[in-house]
DRENPA-3360 file (N, C-alpha, C; in nm, 2 decimals, always signed):
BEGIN
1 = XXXXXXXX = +0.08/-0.12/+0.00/+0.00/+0.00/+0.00/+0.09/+0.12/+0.00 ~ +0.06/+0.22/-0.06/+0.12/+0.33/-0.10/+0.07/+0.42/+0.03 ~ +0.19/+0.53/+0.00/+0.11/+0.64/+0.12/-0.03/+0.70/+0.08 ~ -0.05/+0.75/+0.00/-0.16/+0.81/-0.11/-0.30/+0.70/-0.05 ~ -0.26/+0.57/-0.12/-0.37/+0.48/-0.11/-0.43/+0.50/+0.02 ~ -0.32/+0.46/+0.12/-0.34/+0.44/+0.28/-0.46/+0.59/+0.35 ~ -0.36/+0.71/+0.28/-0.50/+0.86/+0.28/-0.62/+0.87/+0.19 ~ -0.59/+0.75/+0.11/-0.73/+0.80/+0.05/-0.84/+0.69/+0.10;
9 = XXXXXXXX = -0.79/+0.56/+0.19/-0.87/+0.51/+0.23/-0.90/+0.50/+0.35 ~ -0.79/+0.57/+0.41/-0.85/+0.64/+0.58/-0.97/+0.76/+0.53 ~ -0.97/+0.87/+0.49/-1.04/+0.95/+0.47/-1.21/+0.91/+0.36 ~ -1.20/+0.82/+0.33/-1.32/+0.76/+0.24/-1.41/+0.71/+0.35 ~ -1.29/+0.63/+0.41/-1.37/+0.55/+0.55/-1.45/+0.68/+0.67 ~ -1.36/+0.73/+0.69/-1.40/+0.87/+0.80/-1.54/+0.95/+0.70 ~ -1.54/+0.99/+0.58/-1.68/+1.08/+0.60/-1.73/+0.99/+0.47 ~ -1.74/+0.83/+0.50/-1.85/+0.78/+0.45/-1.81/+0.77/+0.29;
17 = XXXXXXXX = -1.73/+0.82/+0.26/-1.76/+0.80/+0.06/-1.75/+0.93/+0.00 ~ -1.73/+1.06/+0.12/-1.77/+1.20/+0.07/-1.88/+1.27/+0.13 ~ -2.00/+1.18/+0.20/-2.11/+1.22/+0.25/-2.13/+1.32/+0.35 ~ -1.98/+1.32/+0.40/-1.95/+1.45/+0.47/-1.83/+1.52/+0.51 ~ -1.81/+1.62/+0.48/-1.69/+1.70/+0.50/-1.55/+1.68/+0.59 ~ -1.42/+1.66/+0.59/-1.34/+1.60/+0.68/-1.30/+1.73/+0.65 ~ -1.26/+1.84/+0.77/-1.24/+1.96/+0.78/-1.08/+1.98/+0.86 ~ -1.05/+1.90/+0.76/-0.87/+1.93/+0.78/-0.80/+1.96/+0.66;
25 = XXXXXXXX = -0.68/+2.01/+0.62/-0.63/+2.08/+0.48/-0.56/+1.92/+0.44 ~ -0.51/+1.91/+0.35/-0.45/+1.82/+0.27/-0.32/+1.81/+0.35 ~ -0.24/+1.92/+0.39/-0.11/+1.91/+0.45/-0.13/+1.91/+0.63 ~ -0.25/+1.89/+0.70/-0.28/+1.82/+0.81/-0.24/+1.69/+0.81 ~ -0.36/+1.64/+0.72/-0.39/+1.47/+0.71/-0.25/+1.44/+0.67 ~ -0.17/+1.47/+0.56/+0.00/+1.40/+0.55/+0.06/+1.42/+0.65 ~ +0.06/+1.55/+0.76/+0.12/+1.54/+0.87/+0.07/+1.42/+0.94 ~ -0.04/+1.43/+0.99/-0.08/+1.34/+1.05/-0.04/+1.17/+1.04;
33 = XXXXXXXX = -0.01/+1.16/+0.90/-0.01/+0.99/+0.89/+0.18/+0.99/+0.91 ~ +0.25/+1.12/+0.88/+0.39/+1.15/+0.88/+0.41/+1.07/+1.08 ~ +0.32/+1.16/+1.14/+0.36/+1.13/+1.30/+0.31/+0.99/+1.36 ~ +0.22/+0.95/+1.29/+0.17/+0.80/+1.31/+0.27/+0.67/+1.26 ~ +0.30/+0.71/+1.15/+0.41/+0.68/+1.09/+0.52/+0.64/+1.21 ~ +0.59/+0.78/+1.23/+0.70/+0.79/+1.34/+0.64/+0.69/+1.48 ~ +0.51/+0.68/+1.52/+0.52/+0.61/+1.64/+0.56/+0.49/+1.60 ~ +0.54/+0.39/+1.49/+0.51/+0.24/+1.46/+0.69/+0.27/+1.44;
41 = XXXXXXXX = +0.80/+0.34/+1.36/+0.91/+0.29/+1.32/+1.04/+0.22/+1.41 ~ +0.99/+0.27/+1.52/+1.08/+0.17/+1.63/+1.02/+0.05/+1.66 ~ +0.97/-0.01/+1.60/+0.88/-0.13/+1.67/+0.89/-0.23/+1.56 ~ +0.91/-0.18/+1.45/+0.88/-0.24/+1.30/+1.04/-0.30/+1.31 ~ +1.04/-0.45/+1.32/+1.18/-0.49/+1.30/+1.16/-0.65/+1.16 ~ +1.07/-0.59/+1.10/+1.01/-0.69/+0.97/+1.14/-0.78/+0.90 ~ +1.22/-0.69/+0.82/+1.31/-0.77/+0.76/+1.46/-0.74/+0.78 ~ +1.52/-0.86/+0.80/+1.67/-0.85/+0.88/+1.73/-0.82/+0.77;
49 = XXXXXXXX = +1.85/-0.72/+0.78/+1.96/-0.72/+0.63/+2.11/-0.77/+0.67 ~ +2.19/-0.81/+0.65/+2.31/-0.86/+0.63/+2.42/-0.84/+0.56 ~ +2.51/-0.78/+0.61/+2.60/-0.68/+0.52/+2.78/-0.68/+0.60 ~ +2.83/-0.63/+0.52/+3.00/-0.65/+0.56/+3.02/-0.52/+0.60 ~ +3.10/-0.47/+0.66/+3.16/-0.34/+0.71/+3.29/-0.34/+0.74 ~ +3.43/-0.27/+0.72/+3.51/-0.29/+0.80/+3.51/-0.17/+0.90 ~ +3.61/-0.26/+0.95/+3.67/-0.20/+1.10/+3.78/-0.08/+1.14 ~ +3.72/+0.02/+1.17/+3.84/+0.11/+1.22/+3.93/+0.07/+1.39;
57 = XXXXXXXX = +4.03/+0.00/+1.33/+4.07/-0.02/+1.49/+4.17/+0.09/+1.53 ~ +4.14/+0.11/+1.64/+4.18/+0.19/+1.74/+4.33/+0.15/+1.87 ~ +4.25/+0.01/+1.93/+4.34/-0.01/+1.99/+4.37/-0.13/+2.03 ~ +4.43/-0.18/+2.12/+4.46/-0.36/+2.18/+4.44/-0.36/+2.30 ~ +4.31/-0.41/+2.36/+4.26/-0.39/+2.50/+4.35/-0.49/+2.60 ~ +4.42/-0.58/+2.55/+4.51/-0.61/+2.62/+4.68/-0.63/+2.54 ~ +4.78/-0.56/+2.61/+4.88/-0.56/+2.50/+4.96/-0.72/+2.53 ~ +4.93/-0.78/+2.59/+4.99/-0.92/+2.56/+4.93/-0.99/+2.51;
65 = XXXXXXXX = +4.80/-0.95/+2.41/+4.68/-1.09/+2.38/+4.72/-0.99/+2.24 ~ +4.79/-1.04/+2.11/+4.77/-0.96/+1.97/+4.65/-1.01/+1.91 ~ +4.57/-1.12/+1.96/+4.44/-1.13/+1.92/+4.33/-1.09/+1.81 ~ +4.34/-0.98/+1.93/+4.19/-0.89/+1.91/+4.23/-0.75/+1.91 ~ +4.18/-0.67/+1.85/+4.16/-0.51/+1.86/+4.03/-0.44/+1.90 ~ +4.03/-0.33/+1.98/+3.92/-0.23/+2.02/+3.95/-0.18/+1.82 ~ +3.75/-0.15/+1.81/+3.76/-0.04/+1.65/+3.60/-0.01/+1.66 ~ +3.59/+0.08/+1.56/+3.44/+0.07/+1.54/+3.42/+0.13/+1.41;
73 = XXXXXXXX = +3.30/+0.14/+1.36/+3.21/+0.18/+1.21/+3.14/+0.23/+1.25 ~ +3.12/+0.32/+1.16/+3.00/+0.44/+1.12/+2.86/+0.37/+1.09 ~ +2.75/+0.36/+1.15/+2.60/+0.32/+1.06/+2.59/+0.38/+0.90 ~ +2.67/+0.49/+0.88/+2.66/+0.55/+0.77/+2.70/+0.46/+0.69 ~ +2.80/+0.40/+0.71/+2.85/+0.29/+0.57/+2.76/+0.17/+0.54 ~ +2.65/+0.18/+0.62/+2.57/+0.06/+0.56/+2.49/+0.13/+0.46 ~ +2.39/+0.05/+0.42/+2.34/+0.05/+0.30/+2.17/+0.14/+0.35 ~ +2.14/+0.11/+0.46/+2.02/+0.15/+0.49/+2.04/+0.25/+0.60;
81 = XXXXXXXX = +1.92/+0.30/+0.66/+1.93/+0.38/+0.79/+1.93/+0.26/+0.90 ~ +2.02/+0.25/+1.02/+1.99/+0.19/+1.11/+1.86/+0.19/+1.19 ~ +1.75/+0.10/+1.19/+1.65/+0.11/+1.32/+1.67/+0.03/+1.46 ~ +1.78/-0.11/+1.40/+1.80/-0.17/+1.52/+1.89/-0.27/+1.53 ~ +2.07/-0.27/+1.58/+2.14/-0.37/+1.52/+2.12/-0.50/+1.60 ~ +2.09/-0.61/+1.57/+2.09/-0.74/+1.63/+2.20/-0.83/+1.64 ~ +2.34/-0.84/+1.56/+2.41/-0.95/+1.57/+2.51/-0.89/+1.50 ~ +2.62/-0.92/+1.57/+2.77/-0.85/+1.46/+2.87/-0.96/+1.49;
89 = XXXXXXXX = +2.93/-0.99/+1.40/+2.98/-1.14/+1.42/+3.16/-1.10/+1.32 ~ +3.25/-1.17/+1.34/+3.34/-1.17/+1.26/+3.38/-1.24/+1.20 ~ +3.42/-1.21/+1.08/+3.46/-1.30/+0.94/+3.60/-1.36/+0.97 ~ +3.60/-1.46/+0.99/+3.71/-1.52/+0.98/+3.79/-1.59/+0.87 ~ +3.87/-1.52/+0.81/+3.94/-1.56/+0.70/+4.09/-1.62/+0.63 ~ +4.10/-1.70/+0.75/+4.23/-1.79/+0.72/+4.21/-1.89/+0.62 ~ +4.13/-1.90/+0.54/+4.09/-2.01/+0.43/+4.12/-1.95/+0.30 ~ +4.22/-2.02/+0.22/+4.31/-1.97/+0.08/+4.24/-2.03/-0.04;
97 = XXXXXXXX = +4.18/-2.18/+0.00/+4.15/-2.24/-0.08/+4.02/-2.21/-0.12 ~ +3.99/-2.31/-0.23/+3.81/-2.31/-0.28/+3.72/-2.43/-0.26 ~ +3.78/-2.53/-0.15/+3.71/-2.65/-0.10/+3.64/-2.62/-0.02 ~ +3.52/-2.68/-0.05/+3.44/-2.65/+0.05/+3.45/-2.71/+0.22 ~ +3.47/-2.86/+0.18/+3.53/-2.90/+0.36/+3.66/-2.87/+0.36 ~ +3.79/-2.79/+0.31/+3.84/-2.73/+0.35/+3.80/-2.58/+0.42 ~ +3.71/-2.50/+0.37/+3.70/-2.44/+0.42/+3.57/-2.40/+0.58 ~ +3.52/-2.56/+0.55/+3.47/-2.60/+0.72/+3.56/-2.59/+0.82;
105 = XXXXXXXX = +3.65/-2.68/+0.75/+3.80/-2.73/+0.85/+3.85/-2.59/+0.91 ~ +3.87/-2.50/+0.85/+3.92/-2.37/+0.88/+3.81/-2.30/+1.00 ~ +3.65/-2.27/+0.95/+3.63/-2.24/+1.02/+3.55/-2.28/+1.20 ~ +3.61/-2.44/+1.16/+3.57/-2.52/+1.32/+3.72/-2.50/+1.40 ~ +3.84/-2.45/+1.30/+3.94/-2.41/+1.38/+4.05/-2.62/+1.36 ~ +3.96/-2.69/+1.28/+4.05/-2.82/+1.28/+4.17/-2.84/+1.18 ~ +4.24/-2.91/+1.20/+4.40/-2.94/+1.12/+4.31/-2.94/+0.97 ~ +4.39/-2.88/+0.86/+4.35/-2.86/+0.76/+4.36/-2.98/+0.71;
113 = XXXXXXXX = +4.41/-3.08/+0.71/+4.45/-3.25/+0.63/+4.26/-3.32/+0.73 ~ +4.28/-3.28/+0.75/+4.11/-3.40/+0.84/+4.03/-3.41/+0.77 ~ +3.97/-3.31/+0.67/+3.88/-3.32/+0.59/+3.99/-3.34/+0.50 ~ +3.91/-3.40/+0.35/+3.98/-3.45/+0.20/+3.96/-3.34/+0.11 ~ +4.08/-3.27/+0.09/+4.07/-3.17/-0.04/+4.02/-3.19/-0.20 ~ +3.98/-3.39/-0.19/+3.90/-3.38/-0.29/+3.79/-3.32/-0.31 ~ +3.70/-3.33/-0.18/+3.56/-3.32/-0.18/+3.47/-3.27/-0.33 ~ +3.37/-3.22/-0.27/+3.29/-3.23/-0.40/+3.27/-3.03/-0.38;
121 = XXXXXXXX = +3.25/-3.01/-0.50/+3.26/-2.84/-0.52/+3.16/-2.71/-0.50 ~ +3.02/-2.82/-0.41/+2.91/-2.78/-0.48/+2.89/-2.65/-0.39 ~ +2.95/-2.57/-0.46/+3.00/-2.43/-0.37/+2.85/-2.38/-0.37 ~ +2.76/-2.34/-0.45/+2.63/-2.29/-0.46/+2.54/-2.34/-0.32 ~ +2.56/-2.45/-0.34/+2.46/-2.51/-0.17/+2.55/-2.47/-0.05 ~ +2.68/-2.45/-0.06/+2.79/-2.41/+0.09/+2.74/-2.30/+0.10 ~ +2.72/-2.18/-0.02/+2.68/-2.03/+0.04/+2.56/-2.05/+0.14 ~ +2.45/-2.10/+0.09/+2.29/-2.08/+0.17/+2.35/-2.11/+0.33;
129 = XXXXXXXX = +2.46/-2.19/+0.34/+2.44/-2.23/+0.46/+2.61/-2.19/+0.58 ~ +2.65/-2.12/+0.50/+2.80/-2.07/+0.56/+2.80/-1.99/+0.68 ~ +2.67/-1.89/+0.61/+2.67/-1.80/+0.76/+2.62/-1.84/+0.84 ~ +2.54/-1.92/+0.87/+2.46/-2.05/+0.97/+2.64/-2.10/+1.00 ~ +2.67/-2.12/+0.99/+2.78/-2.21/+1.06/+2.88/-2.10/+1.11 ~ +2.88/-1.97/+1.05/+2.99/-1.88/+1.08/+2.93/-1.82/+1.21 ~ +2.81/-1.83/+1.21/+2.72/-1.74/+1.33/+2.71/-1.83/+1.46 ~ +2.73/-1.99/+1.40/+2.70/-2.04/+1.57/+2.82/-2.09/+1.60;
137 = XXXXXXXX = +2.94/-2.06/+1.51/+3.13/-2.07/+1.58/+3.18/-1.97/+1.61 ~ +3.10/-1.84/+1.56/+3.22/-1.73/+1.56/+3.20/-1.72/+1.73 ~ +3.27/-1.58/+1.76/+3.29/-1.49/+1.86/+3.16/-1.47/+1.88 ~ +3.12/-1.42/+2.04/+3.00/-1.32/+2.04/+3.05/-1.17/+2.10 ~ +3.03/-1.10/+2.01/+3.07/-0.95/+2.01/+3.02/-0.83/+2.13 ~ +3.07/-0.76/+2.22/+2.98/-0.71/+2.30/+3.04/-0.56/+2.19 ~ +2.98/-0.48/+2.17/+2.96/-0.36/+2.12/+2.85/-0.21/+2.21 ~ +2.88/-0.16/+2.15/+2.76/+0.02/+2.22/+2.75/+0.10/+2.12;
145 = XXXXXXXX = +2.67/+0.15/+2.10/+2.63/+0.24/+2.04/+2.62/+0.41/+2.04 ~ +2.69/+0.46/+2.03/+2.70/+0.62/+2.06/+2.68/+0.73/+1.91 ~ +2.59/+0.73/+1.95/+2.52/+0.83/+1.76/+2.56/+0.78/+1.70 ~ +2.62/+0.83/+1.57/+2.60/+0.71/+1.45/+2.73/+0.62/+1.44 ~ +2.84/+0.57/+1.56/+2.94/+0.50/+1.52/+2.91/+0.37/+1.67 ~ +2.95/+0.29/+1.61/+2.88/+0.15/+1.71/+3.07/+0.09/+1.73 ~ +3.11/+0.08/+1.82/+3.20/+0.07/+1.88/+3.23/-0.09/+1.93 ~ +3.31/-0.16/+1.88/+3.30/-0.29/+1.89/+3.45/-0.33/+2.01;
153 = XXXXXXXX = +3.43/-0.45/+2.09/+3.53/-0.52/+2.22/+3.59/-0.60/+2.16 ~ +3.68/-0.60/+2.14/+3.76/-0.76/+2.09/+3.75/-0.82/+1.98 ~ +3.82/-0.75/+1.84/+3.76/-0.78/+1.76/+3.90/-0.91/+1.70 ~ +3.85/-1.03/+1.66/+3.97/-1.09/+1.63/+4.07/-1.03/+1.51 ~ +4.17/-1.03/+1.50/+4.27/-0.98/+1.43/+4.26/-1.08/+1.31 ~ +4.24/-1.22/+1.32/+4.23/-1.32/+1.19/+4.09/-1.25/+1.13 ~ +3.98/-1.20/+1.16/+3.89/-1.15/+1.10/+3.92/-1.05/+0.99 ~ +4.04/-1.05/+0.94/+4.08/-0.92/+0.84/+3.97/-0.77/+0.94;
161 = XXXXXXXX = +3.97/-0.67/+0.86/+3.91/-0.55/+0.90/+3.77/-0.57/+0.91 ~ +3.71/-0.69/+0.90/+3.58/-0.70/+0.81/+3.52/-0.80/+0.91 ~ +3.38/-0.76/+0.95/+3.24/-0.76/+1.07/+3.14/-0.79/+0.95 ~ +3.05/-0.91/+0.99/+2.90/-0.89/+0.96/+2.81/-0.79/+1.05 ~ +2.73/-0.79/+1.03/+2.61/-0.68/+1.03/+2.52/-0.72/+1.01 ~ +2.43/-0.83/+1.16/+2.31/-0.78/+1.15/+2.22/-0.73/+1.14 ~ +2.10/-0.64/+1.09/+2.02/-0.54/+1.18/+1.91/-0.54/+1.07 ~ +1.82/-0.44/+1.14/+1.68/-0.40/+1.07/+1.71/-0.28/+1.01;
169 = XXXXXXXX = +1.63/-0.22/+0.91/+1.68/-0.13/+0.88/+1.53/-0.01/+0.94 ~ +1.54/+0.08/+0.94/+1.44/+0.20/+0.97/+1.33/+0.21/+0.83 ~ +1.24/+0.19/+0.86/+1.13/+0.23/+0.68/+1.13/+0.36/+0.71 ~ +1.12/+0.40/+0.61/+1.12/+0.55/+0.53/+0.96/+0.57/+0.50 ~ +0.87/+0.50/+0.48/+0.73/+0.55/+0.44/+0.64/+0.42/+0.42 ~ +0.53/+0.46/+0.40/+0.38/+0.35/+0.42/+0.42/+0.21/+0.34 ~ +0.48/+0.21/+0.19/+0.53/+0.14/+0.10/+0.61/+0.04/+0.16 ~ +0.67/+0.04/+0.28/+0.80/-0.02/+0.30/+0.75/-0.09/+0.43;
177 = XXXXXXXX = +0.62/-0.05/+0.46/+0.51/-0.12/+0.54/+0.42/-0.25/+0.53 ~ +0.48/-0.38/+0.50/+0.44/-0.47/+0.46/+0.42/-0.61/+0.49 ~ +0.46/-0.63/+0.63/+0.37/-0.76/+0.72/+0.26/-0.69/+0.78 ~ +0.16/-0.81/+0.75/+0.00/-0.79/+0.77/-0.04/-0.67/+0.87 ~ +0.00/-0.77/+1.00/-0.02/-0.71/+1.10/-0.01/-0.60/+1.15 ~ +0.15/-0.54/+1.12/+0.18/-0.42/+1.15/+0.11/-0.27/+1.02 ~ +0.07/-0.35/+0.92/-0.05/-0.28/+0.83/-0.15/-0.26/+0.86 ~ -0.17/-0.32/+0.95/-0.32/-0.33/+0.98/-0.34/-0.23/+1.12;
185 = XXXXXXXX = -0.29/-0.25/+1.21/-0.21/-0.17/+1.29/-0.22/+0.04/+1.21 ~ -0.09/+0.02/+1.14/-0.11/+0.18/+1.10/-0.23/+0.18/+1.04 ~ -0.31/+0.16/+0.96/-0.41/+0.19/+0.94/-0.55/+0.27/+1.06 ~ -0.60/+0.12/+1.16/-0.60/+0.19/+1.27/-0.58/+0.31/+1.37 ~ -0.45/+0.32/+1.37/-0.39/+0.44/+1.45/-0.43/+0.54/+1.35 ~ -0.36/+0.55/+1.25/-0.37/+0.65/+1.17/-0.51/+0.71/+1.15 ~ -0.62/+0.63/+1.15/-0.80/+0.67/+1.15/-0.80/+0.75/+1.28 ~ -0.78/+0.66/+1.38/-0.79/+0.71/+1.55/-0.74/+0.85/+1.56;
193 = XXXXXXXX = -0.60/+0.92/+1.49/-0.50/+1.04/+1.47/-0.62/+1.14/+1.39 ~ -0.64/+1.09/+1.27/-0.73/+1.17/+1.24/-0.85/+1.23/+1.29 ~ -0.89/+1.13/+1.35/-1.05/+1.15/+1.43/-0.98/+1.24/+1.58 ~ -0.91/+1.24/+1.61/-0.85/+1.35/+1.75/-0.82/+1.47/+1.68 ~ -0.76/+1.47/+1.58/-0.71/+1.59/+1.50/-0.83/+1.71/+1.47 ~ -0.93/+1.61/+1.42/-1.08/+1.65/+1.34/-1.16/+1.70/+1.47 ~ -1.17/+1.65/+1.59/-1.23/+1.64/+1.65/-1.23/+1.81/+1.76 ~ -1.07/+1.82/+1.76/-1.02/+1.92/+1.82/-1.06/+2.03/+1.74;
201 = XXXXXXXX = -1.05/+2.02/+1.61/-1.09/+2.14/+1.52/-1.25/+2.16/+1.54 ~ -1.33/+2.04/+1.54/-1.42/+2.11/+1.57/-1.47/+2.16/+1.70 ~ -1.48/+2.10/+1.78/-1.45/+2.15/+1.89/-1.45/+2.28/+1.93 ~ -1.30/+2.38/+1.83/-1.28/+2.50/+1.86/-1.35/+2.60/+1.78 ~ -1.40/+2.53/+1.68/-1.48/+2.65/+1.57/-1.64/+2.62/+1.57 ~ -1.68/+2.46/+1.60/-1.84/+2.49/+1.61/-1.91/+2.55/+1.71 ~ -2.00/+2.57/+1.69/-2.14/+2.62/+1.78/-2.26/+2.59/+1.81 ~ -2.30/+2.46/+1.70/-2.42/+2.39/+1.71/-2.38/+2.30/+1.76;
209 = XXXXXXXX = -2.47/+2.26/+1.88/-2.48/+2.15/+1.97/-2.46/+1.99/+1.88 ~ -2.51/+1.98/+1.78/-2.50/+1.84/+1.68/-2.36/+1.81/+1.64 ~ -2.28/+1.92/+1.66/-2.14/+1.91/+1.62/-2.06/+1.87/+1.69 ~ -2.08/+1.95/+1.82/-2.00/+1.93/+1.92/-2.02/+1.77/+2.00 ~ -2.15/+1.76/+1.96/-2.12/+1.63/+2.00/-2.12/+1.50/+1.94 ~ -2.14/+1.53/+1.83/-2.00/+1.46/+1.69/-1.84/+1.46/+1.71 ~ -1.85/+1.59/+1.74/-1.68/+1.58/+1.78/-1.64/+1.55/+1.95 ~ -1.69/+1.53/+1.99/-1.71/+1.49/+2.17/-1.69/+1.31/+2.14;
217 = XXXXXXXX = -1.76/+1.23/+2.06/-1.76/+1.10/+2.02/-1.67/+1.07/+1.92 ~ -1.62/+1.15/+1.81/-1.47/+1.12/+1.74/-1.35/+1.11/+1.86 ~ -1.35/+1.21/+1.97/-1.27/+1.24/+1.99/-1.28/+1.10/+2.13 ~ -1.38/+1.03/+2.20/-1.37/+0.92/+2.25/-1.39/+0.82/+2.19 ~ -1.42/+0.80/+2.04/-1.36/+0.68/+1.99/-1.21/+0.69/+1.98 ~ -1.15/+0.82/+1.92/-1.01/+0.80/+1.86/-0.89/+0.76/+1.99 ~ -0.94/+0.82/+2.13/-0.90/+0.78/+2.27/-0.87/+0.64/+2.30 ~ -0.99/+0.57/+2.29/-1.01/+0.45/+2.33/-0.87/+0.37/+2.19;
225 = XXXXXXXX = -0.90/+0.39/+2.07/-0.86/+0.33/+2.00/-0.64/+0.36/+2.04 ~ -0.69/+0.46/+2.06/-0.52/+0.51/+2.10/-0.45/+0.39/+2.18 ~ -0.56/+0.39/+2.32/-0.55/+0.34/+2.44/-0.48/+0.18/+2.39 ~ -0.57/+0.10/+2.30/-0.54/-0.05/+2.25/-0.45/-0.04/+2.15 ~ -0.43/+0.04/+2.08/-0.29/+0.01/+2.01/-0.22/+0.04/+2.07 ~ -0.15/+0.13/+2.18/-0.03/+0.13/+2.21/-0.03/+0.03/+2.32 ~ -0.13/-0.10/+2.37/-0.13/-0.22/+2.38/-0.03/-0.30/+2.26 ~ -0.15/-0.32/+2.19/-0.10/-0.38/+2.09/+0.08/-0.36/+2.05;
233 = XXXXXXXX = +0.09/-0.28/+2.00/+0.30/-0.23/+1.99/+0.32/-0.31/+2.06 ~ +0.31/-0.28/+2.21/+0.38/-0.36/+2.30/+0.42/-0.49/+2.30 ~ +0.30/-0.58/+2.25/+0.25/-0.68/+2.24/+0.32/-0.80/+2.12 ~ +0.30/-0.69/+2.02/+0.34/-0.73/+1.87/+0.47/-0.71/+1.85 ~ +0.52/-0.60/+1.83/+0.63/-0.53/+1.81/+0.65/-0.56/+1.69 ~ +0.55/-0.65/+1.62/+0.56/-0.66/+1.43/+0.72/-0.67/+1.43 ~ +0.78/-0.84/+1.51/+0.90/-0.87/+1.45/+0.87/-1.05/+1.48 ~ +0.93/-1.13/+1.35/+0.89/-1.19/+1.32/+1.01/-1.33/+1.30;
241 = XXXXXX = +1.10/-1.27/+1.28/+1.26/-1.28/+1.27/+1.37/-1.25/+1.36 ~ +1.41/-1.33/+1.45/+1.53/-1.30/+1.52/+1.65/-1.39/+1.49 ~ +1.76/-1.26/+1.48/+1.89/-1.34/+1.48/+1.94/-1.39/+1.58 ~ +1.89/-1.34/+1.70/+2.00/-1.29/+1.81/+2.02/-1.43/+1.86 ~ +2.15/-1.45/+1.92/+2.16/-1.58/+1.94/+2.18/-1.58/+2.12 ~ +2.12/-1.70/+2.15/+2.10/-1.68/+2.35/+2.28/-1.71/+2.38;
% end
């Protein structure tokens, strides 16, 4: 659903088909679905992205361990806006070859002769399933976050400069809105926003008793409705997918 679509079918629904006047300007109502918008985008953790970044290291948190390095990366270098990072993992790259159980043997850490450098090539099915095996041997990373550079502990030195990146990314608009639930959801709120918006207007400008308490009843439906979705968020958090590993 488009933003467009989403206002033109909140507003068909509110006065009926046209039957009656919705007494807000055109650049109200886009405000309006703009800040409804804004409440759902922290909560929206729909689709996980996965991406490489390297590392600016900084320093060696212990100078007798050459290990590991203190570093960190910008959010800027990803591909999306950050909404929420879930898993950051290191690439470990001591593998020269193009065997595939050789390059298991590398990353369980066993004598490279254990497995047979014959094996078979079928490199296409190793990808689907690499980072599954990279994710439950690697390191687990403690990191923080401080505005836009995420600051990583220990990062191993065999990982070349280079971190995976889990995370959600932030939606930008109604289009980018697309498990059921959480659709179904802004639609709701977004009606409820308008009916408090509308309701306040009238409120301040009518004078016939039939109005005011039209708008006395917009304005305790759109309440109530407020009241159960910000249940609902809680509840749902429209995430469906987790990486994070216990």
């Amino acid at each position: 659903m488009t933003r467009q679509q989403l206002i033109d079918f909140t507003t068909k629904s509110l006065t009926g088909g046209g039957m009656i006047t919705l007494d807000l300007t055109p650049d109200i109502i886009d405000e309006t679905l703009s800040n409804t918008l804004d409440i759902l985008k922290p909560w929206y953790l729909e689709t996980v992205v996965i991406e490489q970044v390297s590392v600016n290291f900084t320093s060696n948190p212990a100078q007798n361990d050459p290990r590991s390095m203190n570093g960190y990366f910008s959010k800027s270098s990803l591909s999306r806006p950050v909404n929420f990072i879930d898993t950051i993992l290191p690439l470990r790259s001591n593998y020269k070859g193009d065997y595939v159980l050789d390059e298991i043997s590398d990353l369980v850490g066993l004598p490279a002769g254990l497995f047979s450098s014959d094996a078979t090539r079928e490199y296409a099915v190793w990808i689907s399933t690499r980072n599954m095996i990279r994710k439950s041997l690697s390191l687990k990373f403690l990191w923080k976050e401080i505005g836009e550079d995420v600051y990583l502990y220990k990062v191993p030195t065999e990982s070349a400069p280079y971190v995976s990146i889990f995370y959600y990314p932030a939606i930008a608009d109604v289009s980018e809105v697309t498990y059921g639930p959480a659709l179904n959801w802004l639609k709701k709120r977004y009606e409820a926003e308008l009916k408090m918006v509308w309701s306040l207007v009238l409120l301040k400008a009518a004078t016939a008793p039939y109005l005011r308490d039209f708008a006395t009843t917009l304005r305790s439906e759109a309440t109530s409705t407020r009241e159960k979705s910000d249940e609902e968020l809680k509840n749902l958090q429209f995430k469906y997918i987790n990486f994070q590993r216990t």
